[in-house]
C-alpha positions as CSV (number, residue, x, y, z in Angstrom):
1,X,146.4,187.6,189.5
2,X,144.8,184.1,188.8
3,X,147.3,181.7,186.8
4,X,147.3,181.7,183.4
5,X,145.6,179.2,181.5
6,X,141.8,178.4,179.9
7,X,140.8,180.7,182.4
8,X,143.5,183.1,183.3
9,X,143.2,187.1,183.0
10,X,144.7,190.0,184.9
11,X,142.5,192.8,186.6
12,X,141.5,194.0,190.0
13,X,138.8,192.3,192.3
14,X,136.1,193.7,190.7
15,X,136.9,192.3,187.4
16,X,137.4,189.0,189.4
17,X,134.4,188.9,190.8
18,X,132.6,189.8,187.2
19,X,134.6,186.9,185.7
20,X,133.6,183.9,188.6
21,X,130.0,185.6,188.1
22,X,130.2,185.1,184.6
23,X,131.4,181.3,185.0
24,X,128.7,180.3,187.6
25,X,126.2,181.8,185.3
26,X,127.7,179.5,182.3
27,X,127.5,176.7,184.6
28,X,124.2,177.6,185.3
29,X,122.8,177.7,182.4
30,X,124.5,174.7,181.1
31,X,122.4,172.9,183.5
32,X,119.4,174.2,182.3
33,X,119.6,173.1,179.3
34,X,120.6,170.0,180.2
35,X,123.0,168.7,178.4
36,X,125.8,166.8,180.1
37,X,129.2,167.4,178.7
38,X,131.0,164.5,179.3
39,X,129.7,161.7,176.5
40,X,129.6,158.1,178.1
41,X,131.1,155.4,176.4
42,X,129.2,151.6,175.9
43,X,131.8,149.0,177.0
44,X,132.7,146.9,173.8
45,X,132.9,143.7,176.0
46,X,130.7,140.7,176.6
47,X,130.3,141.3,179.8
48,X,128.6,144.3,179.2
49,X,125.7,142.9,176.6
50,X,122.9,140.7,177.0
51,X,122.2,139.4,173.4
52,X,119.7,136.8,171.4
53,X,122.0,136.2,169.2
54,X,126.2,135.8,169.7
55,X,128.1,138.3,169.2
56,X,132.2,139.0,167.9
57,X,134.3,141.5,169.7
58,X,137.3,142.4,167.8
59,X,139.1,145.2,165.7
60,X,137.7,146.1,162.3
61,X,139.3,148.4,160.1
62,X,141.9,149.1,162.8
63,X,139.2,150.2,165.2
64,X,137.7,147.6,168.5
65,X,134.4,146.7,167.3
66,X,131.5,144.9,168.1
67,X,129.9,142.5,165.2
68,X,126.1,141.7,165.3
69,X,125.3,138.9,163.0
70,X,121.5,138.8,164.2
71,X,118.7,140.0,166.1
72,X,119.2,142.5,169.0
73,X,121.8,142.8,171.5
74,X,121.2,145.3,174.7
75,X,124.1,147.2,176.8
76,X,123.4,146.4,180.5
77,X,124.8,150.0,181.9
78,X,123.6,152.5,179.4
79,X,120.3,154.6,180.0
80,X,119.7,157.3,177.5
81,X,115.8,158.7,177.3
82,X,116.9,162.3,176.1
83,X,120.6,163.3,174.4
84,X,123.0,162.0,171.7
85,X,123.7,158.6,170.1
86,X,127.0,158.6,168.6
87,X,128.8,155.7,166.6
88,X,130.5,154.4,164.1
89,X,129.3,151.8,161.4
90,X,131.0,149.5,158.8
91,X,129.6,146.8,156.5
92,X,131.6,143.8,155.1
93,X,131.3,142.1,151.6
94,X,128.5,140.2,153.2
95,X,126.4,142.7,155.5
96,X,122.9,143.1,154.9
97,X,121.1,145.0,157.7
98,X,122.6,146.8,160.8
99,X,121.0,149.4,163.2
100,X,120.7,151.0,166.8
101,X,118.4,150.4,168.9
102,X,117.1,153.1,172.0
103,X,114.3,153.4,173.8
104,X,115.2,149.8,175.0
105,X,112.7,148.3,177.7
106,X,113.8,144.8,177.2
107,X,114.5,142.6,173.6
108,X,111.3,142.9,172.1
109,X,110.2,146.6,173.1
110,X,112.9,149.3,171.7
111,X,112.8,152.2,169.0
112,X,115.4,151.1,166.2
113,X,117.5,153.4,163.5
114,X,118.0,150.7,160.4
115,X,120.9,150.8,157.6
116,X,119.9,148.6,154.6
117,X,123.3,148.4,153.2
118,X,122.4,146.4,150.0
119,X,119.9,149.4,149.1
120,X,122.5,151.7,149.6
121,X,121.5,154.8,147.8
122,X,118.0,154.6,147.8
123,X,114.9,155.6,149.8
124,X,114.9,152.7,151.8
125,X,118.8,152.4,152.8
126,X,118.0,154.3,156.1
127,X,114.6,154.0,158.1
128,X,113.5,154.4,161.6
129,X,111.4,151.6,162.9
130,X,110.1,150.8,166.0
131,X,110.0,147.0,167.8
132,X,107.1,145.9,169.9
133,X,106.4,142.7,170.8
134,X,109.1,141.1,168.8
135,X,112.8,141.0,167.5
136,X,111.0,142.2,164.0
137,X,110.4,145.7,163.1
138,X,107.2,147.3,162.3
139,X,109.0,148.8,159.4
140,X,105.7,148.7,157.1
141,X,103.7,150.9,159.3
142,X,106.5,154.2,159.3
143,X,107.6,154.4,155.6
144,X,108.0,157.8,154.1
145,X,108.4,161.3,154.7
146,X,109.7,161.0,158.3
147,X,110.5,157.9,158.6
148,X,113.1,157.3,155.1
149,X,116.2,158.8,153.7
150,X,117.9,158.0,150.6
151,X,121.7,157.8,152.1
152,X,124.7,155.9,150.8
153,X,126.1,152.8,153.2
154,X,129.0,152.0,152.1
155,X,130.9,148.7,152.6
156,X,134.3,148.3,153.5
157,X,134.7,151.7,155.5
158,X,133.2,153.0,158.8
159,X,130.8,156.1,158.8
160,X,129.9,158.0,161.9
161,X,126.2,158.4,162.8
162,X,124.8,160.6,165.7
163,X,121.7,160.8,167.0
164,X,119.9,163.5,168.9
165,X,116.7,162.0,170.4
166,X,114.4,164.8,172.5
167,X,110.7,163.6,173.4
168,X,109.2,161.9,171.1
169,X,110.9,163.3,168.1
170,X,114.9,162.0,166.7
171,X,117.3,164.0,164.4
172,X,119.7,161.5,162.5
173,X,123.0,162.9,161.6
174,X,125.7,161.3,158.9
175,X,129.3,162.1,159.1
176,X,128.9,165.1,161.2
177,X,126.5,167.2,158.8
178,X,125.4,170.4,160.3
179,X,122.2,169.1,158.8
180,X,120.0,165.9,159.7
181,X,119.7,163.4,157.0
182,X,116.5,162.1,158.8
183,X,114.4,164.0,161.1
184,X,111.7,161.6,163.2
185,X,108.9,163.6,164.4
186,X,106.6,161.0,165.9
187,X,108.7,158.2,168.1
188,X,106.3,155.9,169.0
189,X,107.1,153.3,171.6
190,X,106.6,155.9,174.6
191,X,105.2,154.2,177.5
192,X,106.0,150.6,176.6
193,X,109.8,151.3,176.0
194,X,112.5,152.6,178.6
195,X,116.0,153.9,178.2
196,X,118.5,150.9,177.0
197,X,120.7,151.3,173.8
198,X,121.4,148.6,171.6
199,X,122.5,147.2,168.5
200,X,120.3,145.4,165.8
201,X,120.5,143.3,162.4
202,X,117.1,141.5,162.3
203,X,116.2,137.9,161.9
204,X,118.1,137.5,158.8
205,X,121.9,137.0,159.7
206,X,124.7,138.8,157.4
207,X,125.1,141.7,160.0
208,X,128.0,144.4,160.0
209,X,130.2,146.5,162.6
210,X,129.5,149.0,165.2
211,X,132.3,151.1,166.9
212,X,133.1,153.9,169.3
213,X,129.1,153.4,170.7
214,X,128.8,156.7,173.4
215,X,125.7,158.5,174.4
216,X,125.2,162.0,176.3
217,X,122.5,162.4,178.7
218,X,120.1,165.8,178.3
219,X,117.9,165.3,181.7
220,X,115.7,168.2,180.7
221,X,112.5,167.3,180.8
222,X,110.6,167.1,177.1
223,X,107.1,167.6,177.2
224,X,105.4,165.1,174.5
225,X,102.1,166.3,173.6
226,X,99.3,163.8,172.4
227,X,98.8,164.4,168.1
228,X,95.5,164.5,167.5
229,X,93.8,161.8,165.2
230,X,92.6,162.4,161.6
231,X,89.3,163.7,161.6
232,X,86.4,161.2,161.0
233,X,89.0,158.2,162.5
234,X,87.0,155.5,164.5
235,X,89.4,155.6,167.9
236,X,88.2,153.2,170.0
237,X,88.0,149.5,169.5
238,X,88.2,145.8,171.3
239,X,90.5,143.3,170.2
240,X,91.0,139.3,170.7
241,X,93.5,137.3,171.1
242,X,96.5,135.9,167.9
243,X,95.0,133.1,165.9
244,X,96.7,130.8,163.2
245,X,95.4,132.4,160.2
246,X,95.7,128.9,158.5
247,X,93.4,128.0,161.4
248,X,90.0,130.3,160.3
249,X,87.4,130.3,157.3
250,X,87.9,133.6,155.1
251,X,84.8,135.6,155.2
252,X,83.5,133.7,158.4
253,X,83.2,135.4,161.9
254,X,84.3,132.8,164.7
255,X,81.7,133.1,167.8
256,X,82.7,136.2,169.1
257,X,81.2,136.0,172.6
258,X,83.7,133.3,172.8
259,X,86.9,135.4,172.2
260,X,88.9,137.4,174.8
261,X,89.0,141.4,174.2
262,X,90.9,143.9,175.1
263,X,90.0,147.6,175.1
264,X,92.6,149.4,172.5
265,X,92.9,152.7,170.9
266,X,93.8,154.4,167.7
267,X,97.0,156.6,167.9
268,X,98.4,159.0,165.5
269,X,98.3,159.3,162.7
270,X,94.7,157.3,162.8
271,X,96.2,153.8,163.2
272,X,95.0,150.8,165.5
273,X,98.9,149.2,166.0
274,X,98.6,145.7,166.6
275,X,101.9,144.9,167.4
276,X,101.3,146.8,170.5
277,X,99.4,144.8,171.7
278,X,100.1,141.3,170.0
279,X,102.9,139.3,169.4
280,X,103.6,139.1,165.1
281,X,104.8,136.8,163.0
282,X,108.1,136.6,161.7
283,X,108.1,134.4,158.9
284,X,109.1,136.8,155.8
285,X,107.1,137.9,152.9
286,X,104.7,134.5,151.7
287,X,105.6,133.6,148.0
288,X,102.1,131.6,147.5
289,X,99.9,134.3,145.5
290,X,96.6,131.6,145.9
291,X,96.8,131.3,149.6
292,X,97.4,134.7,150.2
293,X,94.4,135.8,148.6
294,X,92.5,132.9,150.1
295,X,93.5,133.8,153.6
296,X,95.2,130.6,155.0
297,X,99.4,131.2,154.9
298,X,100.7,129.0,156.9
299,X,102.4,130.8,159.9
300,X,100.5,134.0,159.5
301,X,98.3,135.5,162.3
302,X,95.3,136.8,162.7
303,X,93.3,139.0,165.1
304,X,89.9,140.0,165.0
305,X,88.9,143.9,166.2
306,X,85.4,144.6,166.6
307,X,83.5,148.2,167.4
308,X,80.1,149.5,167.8
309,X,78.4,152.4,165.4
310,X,75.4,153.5,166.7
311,X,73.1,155.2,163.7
312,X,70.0,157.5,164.2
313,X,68.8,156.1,160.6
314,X,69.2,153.1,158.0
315,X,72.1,154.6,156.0
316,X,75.0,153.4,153.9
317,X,78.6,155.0,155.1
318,X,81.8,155.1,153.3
319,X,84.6,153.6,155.6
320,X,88.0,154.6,154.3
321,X,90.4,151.7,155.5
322,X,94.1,150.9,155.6
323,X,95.9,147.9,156.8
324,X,99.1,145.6,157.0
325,X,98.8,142.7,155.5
326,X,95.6,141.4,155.0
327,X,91.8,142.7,156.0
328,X,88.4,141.5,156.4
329,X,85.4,144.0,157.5
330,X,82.2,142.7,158.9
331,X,79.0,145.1,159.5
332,X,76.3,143.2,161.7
333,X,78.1,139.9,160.7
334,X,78.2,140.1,157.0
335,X,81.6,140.7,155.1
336,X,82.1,143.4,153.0
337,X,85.3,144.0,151.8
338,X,88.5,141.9,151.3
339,X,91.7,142.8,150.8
340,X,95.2,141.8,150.9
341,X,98.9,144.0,150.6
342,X,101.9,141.8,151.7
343,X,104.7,142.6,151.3
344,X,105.9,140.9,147.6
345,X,102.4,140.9,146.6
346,X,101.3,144.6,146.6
347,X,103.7,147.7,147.3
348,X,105.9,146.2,150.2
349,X,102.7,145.8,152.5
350,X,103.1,149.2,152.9
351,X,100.3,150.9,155.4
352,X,98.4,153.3,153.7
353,X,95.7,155.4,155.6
354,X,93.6,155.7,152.2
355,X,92.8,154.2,148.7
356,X,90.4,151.5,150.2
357,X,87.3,151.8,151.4
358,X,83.8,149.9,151.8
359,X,80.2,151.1,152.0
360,X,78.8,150.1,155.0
361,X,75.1,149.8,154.7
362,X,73.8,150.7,158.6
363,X,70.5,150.0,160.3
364,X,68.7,152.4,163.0
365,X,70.2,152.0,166.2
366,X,73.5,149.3,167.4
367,X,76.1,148.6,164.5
368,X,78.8,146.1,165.3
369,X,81.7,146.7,162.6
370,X,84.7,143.9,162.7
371,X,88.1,143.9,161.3
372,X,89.7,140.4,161.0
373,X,93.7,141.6,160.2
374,X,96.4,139.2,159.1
375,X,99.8,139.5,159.9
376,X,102.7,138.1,158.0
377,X,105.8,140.1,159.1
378,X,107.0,144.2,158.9
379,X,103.9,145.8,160.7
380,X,100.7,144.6,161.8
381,X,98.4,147.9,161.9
382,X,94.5,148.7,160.4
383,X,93.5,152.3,160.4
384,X,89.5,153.2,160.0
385,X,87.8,156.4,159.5
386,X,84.6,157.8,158.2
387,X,84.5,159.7,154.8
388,X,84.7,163.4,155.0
């Protein structure tokens, strides 16, 4: 008779065997599924961070805590690509922004979960947004369904947050719901991220507390298919290198045999996204109404993206277009359409995939359609696609 205990019965042989059987097979299949049962804990330590910003490690709310003021800080040992986020938040009097970050490749590549305390309540207090090429978050570009939830951040209390990240998709759980209060079905960094955790608060200081920061590994392998574009969507593209927006005439094409291109590609759902490929801006939302609509904010970028439409007739097209902040379209040189939706100025610079548009008027034979984009902070993007 085995000892009594978790596992302890009484029987014959046969009945010992069945039971061992029925443990290896338990073992077994918790393999398969991959999910590791032991949860690793992220050393709340300096030692253990690498941040761009400093950082305060102390107890808060009779818990050890780590306190972000600003920007992103990275745990060195941690590598999560599949498996659970779990951790604890509280905001002070103060605290505006606090997040974590996974996904990590390095400080300016990472996926990011965001907590807006002072729009606690609303559709905007929780967000998923993902960081390329900078600290800043292309927050603009994933707004909605699947990307916001209306959840209360309270101050002055911690709340637990877990979440269960599997391919390219994230469940985000509050308090230990048996439901998600955000489910992400399209992460997007992929290939230019990696597997670091981290915590983040922005550019804008007045950061809050994380504690009891763990994460379980599932090494099962999660197939991440390829959504297909929008039908109609022009995919494939060219595009130059960051000017000074303040630097270029509006409504004027620089030489373009002069520029440096690089081959890029739309990605779902229809979208060119610059900050892929080109380092934004992070100056905040421009207050100057006249020089955004002129085209010259100083500190703002621009980029130029330029494709080629071949016609088998003179026709006129309709070009459905959306974009984050500012747009410019060109056919065979000539401007066409203007536009401009920062963030203070038109609906929070959010991206929008339709409601503008421009008829192209194209001749027999080689098109050449160009995009100049401007970028003040939140989300550099353009999507373009023919009307159905």
């Amino acid at each position: 008779m085995l000892a009594r205990g978790p596992f302890s019965f009484s029987g014959g042989p046969c009945m010992r065997d069945l039971f061992l059987l029925a443990a290896i097979s338990a073992s077994v299949a918790s393999s398969l599924t991959g999910q590791s049962i032991t949860p690793q804990t992220v050393r709340l330590e300096p030692s253990a961070w690498t941040a761009t910003d400093s950082l305060r490690f102390e107890s808060w709310l009779s818990q050890p805590s780590v306190y972000i003021n600003r920007g992103l800080a990275l745990a060195h040992d941690a590598n999560l690509i599949n498996g659970t986020l779990d951790f604890d938040i509280a905001a002070t009097d103060r605290s505006n922004n606090i997040g974590i970050a996974f996904h990590a490749r390095d400080l300016d590549h990472y996926e990011a979960i965001i907590f807006r305390v002072g729009l606690s309540g609303t559709i905007d207090a929780m967000q998923y947004s993902p960081g390329l090429n900078s600290l800043a978050v292309a927050w603009q570009i994933f707004y909605g369904d699947g990307a916001n939830a209306a959840v209360e951040v309270p101050r002055g209390r911690w709340r637990h947050v877990s979440i269960s990240i599997h391919g390219d998709s994230a469940d985000v759980y509050l308090d230990r719901g048996k439901d998600p209060a955000l489910t992400v079905p399209h992460l997007v960094v992929g290939k230019d991220g990696g597997g670091k955790i981290g915590i983040w608060t922005g550019a804008f200081g007045a950061g809050a507390y994380i504690s009891n920061l763990q994460y379980t590994v599932d090494p099962t392998p999660h197939p991440i298919p390829a959504p297909p574009l929008p039908s109609g969507t022009i995919a494939d593209w060219q595009l130059s290198q960051v000017f000074d927006a303040s630097s270029q005439t509006p409504g004027t094409l620089p030489p373009l045999a002069s520029l440096h291109w690089d081959s890029v590609h739309a990605e779902s759902p229809g979208l060119v996204l610059i900050n892929r490929y080109r380092k934004a801006p992070t100056r905040g939302a421009p207050q100057d109404v006249d020089s955004i609509l002129g085209g010259r904010v100083a500190g703002s970028k621009v980029v130029y993206a330029r494709t080629v439409v071949t016609s088998a007739r003179a026709d006129v097209r309709k070009l459905e277009v959306g974009f984050s902040d500012g747009l410019v379209v060109y056919c065979n040189g000539v401007p066409l359409y203007s536009g401009a939706h920062p963030s203070g100025l038109n609906d929070f610079g959010i991206w929008h995939p339709l409601g503008d548009a421009v008829y192209l008027p194209l001749k027999p034979g080689r098109n050449e359609i160009v995009m100049a984009v401007t970028e003040y902070f939140g989300g550099w993007a353009f999507s373009a696609r023919w009307d159905r």
